[in-house]
gemmi code that builds the backbone of each chain (N, CA, C; Angstrom):
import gemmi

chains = {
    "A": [
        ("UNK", (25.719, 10.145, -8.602), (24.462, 9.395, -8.647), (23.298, 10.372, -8.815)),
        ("UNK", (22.467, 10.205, -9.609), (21.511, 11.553, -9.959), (19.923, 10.463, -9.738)),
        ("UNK", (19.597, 11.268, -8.684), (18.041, 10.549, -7.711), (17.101, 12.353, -7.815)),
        ("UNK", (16.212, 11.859, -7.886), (14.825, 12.566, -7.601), (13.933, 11.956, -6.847)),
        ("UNK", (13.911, 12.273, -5.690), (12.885, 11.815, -4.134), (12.009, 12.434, -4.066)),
        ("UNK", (10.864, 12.572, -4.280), (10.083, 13.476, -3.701), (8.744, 13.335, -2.848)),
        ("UNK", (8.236, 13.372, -1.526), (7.000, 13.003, -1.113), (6.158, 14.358, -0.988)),
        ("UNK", (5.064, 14.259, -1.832), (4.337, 15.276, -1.818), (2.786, 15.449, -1.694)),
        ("UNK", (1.887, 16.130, -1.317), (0.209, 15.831, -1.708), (-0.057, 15.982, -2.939)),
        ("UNK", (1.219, 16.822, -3.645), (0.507, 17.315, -4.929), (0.060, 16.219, -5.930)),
        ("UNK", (-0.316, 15.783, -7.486), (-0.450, 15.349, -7.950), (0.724, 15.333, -8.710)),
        ("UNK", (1.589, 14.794, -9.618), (2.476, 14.682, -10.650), (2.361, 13.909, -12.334)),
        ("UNK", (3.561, 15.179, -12.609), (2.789, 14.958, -14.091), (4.168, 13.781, -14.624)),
        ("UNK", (3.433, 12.992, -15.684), (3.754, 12.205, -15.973), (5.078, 12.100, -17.304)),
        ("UNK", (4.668, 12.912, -18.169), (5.606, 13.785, -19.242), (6.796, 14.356, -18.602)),
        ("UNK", (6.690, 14.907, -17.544), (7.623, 16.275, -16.872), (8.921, 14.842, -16.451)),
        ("UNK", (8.243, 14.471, -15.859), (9.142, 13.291, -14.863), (9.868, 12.755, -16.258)),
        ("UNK", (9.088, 12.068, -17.232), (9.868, 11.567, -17.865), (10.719, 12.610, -19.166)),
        ("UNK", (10.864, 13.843, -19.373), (11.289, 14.395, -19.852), (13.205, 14.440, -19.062)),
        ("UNK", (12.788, 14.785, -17.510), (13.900, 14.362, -16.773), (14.517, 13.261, -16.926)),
        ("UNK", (13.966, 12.112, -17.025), (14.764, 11.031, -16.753), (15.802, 11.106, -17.848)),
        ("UNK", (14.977, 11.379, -19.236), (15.639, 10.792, -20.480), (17.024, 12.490, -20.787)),
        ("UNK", (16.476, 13.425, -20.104), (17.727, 14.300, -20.480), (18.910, 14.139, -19.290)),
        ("UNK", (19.246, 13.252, -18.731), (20.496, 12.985, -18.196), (21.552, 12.858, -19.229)),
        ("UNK", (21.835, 12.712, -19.902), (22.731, 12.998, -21.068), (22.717, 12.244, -22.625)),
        ("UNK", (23.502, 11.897, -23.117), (23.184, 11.470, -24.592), (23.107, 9.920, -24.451)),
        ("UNK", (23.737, 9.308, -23.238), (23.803, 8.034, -22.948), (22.777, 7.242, -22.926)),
        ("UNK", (21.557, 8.179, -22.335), (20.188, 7.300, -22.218), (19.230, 6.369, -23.438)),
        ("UNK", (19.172, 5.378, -23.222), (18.413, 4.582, -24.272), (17.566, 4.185, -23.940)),
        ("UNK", (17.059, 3.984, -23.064), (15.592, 3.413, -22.229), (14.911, 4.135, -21.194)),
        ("UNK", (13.925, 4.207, -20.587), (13.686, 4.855, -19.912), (12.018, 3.951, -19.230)),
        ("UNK", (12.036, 3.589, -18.120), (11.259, 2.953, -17.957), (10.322, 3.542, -16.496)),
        ("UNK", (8.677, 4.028, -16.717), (7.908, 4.911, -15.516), (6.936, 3.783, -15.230)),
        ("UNK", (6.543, 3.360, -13.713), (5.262, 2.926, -13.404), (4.762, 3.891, -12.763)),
        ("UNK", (3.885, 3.801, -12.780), (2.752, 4.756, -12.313), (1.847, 3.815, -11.407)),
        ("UNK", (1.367, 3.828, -9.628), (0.410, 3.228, -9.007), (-0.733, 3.897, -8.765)),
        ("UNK", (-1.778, 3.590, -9.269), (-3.205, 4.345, -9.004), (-3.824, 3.943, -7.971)),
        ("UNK", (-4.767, 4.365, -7.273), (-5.574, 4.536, -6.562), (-7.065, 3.879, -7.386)),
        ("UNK", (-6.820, 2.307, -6.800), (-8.129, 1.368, -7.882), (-9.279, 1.274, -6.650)),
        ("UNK", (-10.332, 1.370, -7.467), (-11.664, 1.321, -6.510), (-11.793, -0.159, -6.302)),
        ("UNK", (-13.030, -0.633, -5.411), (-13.403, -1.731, -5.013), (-14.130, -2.580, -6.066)),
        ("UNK", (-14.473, -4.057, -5.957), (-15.225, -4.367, -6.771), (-16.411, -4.286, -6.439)),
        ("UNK", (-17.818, -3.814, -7.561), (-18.798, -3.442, -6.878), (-19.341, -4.789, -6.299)),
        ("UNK", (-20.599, -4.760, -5.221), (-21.107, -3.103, -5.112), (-20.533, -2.689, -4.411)),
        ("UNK", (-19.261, -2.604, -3.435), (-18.234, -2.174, -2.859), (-17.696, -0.898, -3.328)),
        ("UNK", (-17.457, 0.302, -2.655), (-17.616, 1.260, -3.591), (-16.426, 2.205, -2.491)),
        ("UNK", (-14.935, 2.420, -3.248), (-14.134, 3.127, -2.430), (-14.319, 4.216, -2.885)),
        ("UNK", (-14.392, 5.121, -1.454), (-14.510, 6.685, -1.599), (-13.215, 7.708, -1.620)),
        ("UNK", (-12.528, 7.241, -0.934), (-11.049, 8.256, -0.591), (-10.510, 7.278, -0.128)),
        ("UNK", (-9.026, 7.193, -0.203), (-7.927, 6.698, 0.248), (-6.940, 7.807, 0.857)),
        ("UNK", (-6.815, 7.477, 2.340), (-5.408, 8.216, 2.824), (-4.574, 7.770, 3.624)),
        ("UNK", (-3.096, 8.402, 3.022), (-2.033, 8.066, 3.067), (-1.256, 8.855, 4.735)),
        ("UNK", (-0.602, 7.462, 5.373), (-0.176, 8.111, 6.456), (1.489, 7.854, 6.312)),
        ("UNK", (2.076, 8.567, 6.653), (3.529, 8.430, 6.309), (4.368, 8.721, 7.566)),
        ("UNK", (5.752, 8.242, 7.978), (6.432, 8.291, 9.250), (7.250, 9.323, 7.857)),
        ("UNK", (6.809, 10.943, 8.944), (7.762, 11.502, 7.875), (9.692, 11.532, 7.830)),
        ("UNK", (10.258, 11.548, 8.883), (11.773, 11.635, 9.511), (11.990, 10.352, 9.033)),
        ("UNK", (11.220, 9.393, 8.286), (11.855, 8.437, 7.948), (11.302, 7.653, 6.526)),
        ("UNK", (10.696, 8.510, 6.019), (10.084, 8.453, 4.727), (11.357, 8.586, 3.617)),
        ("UNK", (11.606, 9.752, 3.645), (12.550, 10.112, 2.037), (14.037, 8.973, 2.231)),
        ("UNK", (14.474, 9.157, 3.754), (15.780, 8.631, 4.319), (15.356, 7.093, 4.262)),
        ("UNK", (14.304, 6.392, 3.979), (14.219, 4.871, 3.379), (14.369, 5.176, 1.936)),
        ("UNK", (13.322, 5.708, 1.031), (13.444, 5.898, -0.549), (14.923, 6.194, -0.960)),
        ("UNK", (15.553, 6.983, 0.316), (16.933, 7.020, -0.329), (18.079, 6.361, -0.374)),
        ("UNK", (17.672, 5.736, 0.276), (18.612, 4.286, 0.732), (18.099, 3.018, -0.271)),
        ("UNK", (16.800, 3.004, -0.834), (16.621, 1.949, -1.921), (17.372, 2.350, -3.232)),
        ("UNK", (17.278, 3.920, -3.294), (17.900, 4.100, -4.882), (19.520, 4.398, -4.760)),
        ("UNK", (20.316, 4.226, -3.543), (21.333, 3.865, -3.685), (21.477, 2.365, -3.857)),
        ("UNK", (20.866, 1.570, -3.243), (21.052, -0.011, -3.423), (20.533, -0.324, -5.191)),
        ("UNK", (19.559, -0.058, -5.782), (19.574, 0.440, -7.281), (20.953, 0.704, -7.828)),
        ("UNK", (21.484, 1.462, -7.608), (22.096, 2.299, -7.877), (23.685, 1.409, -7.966)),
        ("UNK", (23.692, 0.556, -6.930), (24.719, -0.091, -6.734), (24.755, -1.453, -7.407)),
        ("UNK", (23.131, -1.738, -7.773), (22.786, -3.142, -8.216), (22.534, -2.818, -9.988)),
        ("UNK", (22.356, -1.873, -10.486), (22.249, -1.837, -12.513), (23.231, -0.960, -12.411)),
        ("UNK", (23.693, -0.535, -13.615), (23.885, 0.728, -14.427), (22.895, 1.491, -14.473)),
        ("UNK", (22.815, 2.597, -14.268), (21.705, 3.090, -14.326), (21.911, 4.729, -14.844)),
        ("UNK", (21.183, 5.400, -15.185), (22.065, 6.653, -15.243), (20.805, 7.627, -14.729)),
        ("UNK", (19.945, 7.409, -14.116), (18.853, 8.676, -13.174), (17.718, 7.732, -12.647)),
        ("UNK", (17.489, 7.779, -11.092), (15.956, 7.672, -10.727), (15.306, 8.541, -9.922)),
        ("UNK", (13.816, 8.252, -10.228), (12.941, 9.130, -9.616), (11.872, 8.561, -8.761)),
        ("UNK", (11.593, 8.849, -7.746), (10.628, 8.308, -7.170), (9.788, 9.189, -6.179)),
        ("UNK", (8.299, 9.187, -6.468), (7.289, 10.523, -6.015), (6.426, 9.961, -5.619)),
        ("UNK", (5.868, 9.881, -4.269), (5.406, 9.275, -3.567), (4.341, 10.642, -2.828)),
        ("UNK", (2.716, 10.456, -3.041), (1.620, 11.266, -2.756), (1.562, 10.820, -1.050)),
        ("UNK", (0.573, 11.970, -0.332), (0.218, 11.597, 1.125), (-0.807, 12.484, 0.871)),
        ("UNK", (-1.417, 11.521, 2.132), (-3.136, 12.446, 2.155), (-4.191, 12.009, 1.479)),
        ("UNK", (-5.008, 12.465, 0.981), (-6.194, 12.245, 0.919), (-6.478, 12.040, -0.909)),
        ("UNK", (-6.485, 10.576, -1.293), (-6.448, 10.480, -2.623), (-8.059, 9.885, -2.750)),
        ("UNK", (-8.512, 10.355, -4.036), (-10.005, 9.577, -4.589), (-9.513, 8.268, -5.671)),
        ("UNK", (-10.642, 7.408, -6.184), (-10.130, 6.920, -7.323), (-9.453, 7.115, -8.294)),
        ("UNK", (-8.266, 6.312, -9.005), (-8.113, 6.215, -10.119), (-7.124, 7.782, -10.026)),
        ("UNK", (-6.756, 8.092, -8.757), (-5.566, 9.040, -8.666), (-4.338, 8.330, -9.143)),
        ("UNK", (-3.548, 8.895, -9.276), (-2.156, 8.472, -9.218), (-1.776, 8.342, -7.523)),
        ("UNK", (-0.715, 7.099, -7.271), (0.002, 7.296, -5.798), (1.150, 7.678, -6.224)),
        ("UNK", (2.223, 6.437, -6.875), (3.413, 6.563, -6.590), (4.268, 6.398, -8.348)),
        ("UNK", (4.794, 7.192, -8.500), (5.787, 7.057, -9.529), (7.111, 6.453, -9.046)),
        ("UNK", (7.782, 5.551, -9.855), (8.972, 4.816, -9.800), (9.659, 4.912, -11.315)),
        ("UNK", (10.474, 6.273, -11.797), (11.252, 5.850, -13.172), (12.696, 5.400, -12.950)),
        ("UNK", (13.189, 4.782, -13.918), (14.775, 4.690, -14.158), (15.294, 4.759, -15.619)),
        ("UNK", (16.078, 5.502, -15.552), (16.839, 5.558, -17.057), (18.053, 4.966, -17.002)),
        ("UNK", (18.415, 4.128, -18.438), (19.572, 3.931, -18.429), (19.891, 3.177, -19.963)),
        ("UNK", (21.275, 2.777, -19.959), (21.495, 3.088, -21.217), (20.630, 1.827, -22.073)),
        ("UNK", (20.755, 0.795, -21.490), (19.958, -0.699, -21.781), (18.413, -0.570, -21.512)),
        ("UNK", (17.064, -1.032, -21.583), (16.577, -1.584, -20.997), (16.251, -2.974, -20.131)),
        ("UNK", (17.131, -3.853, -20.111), (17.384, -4.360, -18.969), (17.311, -4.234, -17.342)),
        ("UNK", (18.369, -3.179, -17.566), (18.583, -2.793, -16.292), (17.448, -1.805, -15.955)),
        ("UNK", (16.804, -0.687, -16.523), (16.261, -0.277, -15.980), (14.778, -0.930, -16.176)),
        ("UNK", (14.052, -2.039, -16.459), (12.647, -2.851, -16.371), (13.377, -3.313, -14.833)),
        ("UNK", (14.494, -4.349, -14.566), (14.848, -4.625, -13.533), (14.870, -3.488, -12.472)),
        ("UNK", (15.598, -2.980, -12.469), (15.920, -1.983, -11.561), (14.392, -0.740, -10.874)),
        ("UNK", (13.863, -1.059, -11.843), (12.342, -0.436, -11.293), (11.359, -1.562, -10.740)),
        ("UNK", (11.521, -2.634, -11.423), (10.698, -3.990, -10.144), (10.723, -3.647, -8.915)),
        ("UNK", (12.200, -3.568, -8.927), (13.259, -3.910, -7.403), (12.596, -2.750, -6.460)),
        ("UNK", (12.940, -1.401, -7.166), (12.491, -0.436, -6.213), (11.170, -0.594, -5.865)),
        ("UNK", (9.913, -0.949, -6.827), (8.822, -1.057, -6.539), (8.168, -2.269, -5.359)),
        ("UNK", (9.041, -3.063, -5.652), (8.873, -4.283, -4.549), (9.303, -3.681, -3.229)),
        ("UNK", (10.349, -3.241, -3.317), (11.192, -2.550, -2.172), (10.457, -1.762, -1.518)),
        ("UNK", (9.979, -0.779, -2.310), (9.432, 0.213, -1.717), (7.891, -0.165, -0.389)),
        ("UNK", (6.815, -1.114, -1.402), (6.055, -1.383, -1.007), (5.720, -1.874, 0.494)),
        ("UNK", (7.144, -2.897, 0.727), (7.720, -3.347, 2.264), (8.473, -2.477, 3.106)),
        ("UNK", (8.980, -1.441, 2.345), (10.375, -0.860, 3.170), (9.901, 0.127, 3.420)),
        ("UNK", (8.811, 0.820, 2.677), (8.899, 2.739, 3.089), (7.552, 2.515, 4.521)),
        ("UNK", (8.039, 3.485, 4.901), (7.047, 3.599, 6.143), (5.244, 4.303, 5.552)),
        ("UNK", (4.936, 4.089, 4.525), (3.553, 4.644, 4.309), (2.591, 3.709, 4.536)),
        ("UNK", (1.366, 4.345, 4.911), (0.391, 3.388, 5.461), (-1.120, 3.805, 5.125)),
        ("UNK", (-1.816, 3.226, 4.273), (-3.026, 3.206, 3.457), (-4.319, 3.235, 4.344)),
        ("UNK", (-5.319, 4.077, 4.477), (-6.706, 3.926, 5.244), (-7.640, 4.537, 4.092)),
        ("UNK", (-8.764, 3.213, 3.954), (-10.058, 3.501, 2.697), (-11.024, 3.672, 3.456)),
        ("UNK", (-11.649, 4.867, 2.971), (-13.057, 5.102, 3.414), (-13.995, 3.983, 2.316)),
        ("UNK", (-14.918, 3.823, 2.853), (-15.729, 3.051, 1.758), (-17.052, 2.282, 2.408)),
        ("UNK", (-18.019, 2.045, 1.307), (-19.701, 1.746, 1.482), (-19.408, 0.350, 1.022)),
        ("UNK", (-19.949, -0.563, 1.446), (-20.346, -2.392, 1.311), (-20.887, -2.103, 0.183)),
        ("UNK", (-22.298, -1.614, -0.060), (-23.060, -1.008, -1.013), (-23.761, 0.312, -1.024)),
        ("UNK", (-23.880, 0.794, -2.065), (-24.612, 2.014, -2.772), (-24.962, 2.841, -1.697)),
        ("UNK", (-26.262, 2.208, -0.890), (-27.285, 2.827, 0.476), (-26.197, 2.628, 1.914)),
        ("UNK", (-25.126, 2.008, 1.939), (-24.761, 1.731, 3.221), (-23.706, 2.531, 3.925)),
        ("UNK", (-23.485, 2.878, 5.081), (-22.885, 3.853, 5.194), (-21.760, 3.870, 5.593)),
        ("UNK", (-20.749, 4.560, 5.489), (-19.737, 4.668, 5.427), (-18.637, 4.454, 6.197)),
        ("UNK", (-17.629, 3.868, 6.183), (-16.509, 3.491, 7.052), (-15.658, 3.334, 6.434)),
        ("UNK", (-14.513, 3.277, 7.723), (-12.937, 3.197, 7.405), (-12.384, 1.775, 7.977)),
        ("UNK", (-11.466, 1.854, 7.079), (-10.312, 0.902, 7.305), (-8.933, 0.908, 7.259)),
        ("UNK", (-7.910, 0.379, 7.918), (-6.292, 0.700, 7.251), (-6.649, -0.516, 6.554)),
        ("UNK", (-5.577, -0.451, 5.176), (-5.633, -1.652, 4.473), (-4.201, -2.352, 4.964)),
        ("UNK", (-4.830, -3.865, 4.684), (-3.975, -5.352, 5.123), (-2.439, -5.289, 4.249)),
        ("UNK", (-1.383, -5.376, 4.851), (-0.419, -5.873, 3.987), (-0.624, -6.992, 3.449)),
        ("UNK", (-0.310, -7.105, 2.417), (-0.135, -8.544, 1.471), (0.898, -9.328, 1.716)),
        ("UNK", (0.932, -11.079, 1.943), (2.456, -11.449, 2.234), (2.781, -11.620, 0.550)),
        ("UNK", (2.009, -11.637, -0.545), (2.430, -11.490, -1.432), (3.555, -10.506, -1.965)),
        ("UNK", (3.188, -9.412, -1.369), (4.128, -7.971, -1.887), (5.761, -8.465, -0.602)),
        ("UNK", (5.340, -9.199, 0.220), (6.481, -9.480, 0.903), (7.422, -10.524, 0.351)),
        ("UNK", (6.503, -11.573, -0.459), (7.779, -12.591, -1.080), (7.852, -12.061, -2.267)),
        ("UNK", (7.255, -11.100, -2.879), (8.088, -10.190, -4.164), (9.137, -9.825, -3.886)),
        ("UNK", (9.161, -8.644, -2.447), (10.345, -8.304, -2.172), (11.184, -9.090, -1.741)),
        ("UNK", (11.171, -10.136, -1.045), (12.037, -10.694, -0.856), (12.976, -11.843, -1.840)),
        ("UNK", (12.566, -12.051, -3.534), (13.114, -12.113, -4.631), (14.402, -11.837, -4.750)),
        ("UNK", (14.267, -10.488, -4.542), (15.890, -9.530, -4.891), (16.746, -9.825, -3.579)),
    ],
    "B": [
        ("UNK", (17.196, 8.485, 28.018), (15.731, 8.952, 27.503), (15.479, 8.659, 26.353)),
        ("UNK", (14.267, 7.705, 26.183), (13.952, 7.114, 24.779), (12.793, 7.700, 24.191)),
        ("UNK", (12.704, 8.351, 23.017), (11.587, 8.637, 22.493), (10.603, 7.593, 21.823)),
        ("UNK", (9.452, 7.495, 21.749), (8.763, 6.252, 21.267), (8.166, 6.915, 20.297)),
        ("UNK", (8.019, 6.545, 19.392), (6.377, 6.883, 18.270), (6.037, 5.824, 17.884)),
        ("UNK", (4.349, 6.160, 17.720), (3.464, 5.263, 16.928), (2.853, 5.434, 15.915)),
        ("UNK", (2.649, 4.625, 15.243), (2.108, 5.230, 13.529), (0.723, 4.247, 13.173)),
        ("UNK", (-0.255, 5.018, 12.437), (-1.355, 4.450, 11.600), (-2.398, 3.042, 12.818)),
        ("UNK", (-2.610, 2.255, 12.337), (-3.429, 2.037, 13.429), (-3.359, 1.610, 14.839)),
        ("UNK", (-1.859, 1.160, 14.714), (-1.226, 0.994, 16.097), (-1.803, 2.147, 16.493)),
        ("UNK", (-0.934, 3.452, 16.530), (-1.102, 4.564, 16.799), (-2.960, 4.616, 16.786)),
        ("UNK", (-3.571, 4.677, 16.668), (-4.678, 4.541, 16.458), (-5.528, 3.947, 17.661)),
        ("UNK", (-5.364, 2.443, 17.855), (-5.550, 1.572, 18.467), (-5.125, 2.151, 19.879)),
        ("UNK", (-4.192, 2.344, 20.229), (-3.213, 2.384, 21.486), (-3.547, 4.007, 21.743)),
        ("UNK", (-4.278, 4.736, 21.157), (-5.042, 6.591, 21.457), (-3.499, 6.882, 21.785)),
        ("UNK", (-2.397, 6.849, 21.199), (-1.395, 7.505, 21.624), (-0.318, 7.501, 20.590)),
        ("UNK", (0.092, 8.200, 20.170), (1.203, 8.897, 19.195), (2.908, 8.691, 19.789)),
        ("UNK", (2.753, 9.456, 20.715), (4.367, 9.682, 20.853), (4.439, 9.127, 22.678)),
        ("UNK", (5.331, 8.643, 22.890), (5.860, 8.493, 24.676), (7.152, 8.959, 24.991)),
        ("UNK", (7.461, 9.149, 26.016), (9.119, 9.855, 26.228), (8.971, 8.807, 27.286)),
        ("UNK", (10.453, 7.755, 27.455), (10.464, 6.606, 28.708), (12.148, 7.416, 28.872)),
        ("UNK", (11.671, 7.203, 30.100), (13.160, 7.667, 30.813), (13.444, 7.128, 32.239)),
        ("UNK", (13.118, 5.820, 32.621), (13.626, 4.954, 33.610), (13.622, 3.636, 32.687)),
        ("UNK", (13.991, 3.252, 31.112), (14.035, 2.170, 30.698), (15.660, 1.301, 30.979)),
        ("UNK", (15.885, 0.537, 31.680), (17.022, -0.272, 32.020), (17.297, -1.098, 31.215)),
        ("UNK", (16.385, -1.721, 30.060), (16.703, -2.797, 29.573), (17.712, -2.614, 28.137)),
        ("UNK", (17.908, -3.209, 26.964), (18.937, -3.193, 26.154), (18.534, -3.315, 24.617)),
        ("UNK", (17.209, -4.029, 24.540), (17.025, -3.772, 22.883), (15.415, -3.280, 23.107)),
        ("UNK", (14.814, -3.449, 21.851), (13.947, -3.221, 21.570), (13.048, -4.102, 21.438)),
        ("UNK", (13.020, -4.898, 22.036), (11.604, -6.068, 22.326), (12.187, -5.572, 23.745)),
        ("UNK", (12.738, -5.278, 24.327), (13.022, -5.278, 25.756), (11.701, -3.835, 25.866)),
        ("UNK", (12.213, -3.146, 25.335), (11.175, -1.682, 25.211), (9.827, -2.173, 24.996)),
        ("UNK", (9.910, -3.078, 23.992), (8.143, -2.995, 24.239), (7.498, -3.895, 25.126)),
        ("UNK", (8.373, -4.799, 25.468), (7.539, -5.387, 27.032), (7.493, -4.607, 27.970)),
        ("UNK", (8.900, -3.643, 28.178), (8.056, -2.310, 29.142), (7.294, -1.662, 29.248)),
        ("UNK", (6.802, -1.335, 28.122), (5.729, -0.085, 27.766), (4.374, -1.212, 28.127)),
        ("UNK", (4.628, -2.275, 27.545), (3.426, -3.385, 28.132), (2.998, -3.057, 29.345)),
        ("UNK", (4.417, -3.325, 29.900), (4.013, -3.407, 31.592), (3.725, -2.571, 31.974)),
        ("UNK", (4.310, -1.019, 31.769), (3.728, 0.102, 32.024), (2.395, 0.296, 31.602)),
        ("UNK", (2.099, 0.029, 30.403), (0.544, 0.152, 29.643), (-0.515, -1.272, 30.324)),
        ("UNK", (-0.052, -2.049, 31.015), (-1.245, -2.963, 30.420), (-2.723, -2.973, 29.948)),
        ("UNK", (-3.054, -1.922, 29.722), (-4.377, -1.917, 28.773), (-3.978, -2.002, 27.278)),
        ("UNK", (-2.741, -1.928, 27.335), (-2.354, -1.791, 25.254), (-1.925, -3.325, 25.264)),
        ("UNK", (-2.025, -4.723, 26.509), (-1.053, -5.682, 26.015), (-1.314, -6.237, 24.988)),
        ("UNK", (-2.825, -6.635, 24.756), (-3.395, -7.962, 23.885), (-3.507, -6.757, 22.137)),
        ("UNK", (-3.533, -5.095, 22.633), (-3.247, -4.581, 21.145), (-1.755, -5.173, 20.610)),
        ("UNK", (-0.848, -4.659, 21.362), (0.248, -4.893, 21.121), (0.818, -6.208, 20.335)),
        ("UNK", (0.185, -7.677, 21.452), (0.692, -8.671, 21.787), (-0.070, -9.240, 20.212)),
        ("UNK", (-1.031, -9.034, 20.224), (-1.964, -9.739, 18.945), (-1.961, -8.650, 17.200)),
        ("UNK", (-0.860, -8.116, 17.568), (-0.800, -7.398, 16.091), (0.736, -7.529, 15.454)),
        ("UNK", (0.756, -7.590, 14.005), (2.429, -8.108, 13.718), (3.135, -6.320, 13.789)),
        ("UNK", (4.066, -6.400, 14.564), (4.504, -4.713, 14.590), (5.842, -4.519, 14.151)),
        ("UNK", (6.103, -3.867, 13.411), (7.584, -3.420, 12.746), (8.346, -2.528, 13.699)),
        ("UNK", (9.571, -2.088, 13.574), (10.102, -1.345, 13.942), (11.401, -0.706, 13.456)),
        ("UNK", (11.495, 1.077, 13.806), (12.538, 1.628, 13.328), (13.034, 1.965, 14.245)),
        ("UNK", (14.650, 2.233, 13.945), (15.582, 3.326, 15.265), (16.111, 4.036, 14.907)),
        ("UNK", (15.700, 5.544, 15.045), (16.738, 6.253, 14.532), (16.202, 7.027, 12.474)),
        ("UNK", (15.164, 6.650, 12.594), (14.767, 6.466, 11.390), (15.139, 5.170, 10.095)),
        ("UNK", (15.673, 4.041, 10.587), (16.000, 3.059, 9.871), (15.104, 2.242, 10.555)),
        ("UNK", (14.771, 0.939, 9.456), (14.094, -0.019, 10.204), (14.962, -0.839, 10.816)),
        ("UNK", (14.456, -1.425, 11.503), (15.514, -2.565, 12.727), (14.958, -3.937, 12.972)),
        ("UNK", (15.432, -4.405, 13.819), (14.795, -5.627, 14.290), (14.653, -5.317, 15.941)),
        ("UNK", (14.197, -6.125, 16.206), (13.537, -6.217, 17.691), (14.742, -6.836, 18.442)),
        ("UNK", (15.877, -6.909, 18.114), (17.211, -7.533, 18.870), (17.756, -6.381, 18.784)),
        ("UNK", (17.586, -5.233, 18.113), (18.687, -4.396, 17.738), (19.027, -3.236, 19.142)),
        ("UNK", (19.753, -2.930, 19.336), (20.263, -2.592, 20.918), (19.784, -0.954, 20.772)),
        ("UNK", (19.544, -0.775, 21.558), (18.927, 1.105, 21.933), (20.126, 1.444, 22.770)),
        ("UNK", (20.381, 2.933, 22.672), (21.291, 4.007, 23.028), (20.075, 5.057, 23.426)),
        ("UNK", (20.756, 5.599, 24.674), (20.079, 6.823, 25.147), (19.616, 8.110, 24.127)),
        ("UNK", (18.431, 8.716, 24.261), (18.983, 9.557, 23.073), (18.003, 9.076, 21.865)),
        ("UNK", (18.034, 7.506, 21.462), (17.280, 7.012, 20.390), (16.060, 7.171, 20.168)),
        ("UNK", (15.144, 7.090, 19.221), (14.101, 7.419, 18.303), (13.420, 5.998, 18.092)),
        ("UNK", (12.337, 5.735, 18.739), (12.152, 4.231, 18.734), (10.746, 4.168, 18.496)),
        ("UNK", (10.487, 3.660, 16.609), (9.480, 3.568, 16.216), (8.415, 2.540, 15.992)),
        ("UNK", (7.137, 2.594, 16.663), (6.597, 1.032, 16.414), (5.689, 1.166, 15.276)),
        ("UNK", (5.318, 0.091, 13.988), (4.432, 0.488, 13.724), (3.874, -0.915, 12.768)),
        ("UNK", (2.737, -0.788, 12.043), (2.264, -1.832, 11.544), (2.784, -2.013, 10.377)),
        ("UNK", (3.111, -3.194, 9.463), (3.143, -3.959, 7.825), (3.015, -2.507, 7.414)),
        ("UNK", (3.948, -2.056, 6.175), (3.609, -0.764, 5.327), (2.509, -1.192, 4.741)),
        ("UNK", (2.462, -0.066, 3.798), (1.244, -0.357, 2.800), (0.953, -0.077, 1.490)),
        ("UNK", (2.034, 1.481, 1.526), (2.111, 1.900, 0.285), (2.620, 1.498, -0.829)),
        ("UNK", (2.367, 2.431, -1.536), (2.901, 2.429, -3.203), (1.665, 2.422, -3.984)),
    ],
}
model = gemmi.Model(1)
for chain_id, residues in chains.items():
    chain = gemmi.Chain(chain_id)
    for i, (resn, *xyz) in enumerate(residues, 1):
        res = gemmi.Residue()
        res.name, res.seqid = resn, gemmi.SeqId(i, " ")
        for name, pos in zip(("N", "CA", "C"), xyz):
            atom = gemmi.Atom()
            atom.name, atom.element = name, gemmi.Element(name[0])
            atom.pos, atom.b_iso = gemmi.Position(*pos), 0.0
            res.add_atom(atom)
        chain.add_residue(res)
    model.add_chain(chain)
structure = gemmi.Structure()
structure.add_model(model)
structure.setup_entities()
């Protein structure tokens, strides 16, 4: 089973990842990357930084347990999943989710799944700094789970 | 001896991170957190009035799921990421 986990502060490049996916061998025919950004507020609401809190002893050991269930649920032939912590601004990148495989089928499916999955299952946890408006000053918040992202996941 | 952690605003809320309980008698993990209640009661109505997840061991669990001495017993709020 060929997985790439990685939780990091760094930023990640988008080419690199997918250069990996697609050289798993001659088999690959599809190859499918989301990318989650870091979206600002609607004005005059104005997000400043977003940071990421993570249960680390149990961070990678969830991600790795979704891309075996992947893994067990398509054909698949490589995934990757890179997940940022810390202190992100707008319009960063958060989280990459690729899968390669020989169909695209399986891997458009098979990257939903993880992405739904992930959203409910991994232990990370979102706090926005941010102004009401322009002049007003500044505060924090953790952000609300959605029960939306919960009956996504619960689909699969 | 049970280790506790707390994460993000629980953790937050409750000014406390980590607990070590080591006279806990009871058998799962809703059993644990009505103790820590009772031991805490200044954290009840945080506790009692927020939806809280939980892991053991580094897996998530349910609040029926039985504790062993030794265990890793995590509370924490709805994820968020991705």
């Amino acid at each position: 089973m060929n997985a790439i986990v990685r939780v990091q502060r760094e930023d990640f490049d988008l080419n690199q990842e997918y250069q990996l996916l697609k050289a798993v061998n001659g088999q690959c025919g599809a190859v499918v990357i989301f990318s989650g950004l870091v979206r600002d507020l609607l004005p005059p609401q104005q997000l400043l930084d977003l940071t990421l809190e993570r249960y680390p002893s149990m961070t990678e050991k969830s991600l790795n347990a979704l891309v075996v269930q992947a893994h067990e649920r398509w054909e698949l032939l490589q995934i990757t999943i890179v997940h940022r912590v810390g202190k992100l601004l707008p319009s960063e990148q958060i989280v990459l989710v690729g899968v390669s495989s020989a169909h695209r089928t399986n891997a458009f499916e098979a990257a939903q799944f993880l992405m739904d999955q992930l959203k409910t299952r991994a232990p990370f946890w979102k706090k926005e700094s941010l102004r009401l408006a322009p002049q007003q000053p500044v505060y924090s918040q953790w952000v609300a789970a959605k029960d939306s992202d919960e009956q996504l996941a619960q689909r699969w | 001896m049970i280790n506790v952690l707390f994460f993000a605003q629980l953790r937050e809320r409750l000014g406390c991170e980590k607990l070590l309980i080591d006279n806990f008698s009871g058998n799962t993990a809703e059993h644990l957190l009505q103790f820590i209640k009772l031991q805490n009661p200044q954290w009840d109505s945080i506790i009692s009035e927020n939806k809280i997840l939980v892991a053991v061991n580094n897996s998530m669990a349910k609040f029926s799921t039985e504790l062993n001495d030794g265990d890793v017993v995590a509370f924490f709020p709805p994820v968020t990421g991705g």
